[in-house]
C-alpha positions in Angstrom: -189.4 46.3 -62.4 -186.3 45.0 -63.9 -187.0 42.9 -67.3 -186.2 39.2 -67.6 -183.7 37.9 -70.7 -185.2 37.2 -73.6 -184.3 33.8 -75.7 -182.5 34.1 -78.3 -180.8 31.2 -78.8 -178.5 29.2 -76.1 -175.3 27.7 -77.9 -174.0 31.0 -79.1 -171.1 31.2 -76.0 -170.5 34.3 -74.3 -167.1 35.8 -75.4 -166.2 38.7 -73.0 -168.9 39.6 -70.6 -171.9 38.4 -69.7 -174.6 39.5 -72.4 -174.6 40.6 -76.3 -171.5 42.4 -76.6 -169.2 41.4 -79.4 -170.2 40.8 -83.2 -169.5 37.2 -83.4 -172.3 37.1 -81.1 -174.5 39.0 -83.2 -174.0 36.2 -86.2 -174.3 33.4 -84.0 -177.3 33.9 -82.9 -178.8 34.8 -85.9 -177.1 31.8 -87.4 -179.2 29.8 -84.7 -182.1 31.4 -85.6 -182.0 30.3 -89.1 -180.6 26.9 -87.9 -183.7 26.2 -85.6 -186.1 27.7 -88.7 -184.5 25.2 -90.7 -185.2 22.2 -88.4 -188.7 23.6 -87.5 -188.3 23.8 -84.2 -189.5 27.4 -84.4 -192.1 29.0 -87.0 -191.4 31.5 -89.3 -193.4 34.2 -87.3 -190.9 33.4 -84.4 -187.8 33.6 -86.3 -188.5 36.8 -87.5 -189.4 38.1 -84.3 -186.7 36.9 -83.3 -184.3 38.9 -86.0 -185.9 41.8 -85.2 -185.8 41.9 -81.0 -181.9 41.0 -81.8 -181.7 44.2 -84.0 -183.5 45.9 -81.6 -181.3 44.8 -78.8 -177.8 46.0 -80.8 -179.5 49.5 -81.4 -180.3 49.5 -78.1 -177.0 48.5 -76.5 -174.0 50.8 -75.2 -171.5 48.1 -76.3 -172.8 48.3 -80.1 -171.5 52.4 -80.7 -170.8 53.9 -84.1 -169.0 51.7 -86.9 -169.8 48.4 -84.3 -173.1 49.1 -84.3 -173.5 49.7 -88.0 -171.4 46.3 -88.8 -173.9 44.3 -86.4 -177.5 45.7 -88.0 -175.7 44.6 -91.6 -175.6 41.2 -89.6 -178.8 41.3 -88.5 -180.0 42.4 -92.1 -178.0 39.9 -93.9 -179.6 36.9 -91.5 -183.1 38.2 -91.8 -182.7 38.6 -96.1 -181.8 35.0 -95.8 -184.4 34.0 -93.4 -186.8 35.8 -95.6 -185.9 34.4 -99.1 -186.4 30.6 -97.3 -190.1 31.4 -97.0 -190.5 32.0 -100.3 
């Protein structure tokens, strides 16, 4: 049973091929996570969610490998800190 996608966010274009694959990728889409915290279009409890299924998806992924991979998590970390310190 194959798995459908998973929104993350929709105006984050795709820059090679089709899926996550490149690290601008990674910060736009956690940029449009914050962006529709921000404008409450999504909770808190989904935005989070949300930082960690993209995390998961880079550790996951055979295009995020070594250095790549350790780059995008900071990303992902850096997005969530943020996300996190707006709650407050």
């Amino acid at each position: 049973m194959a798995r459908s996608n998973v929104y993350l966010g929709k105006s984050v274009k795709d820059v090679n091929k089709k899926g996550l694959d490149s690290l601008s990728e990674v910060e736009g889409i956690a940029k449009n996570i914050i962006k529709d915290y921000q404008q409450e279009r999504i909770s808190y409890r989904t935005a989070i969610s949300r930082m960690n299924l993209l995390e998961l998806v880079v550790s996951r992924d055979s295009d995020f490998k070594g250095a790549k991979k350790k780059k995008a998590r900071k990303i992902v970390d850096k997005y969530r800190a943020k996300l996190m310190s707006m709650k407050e």
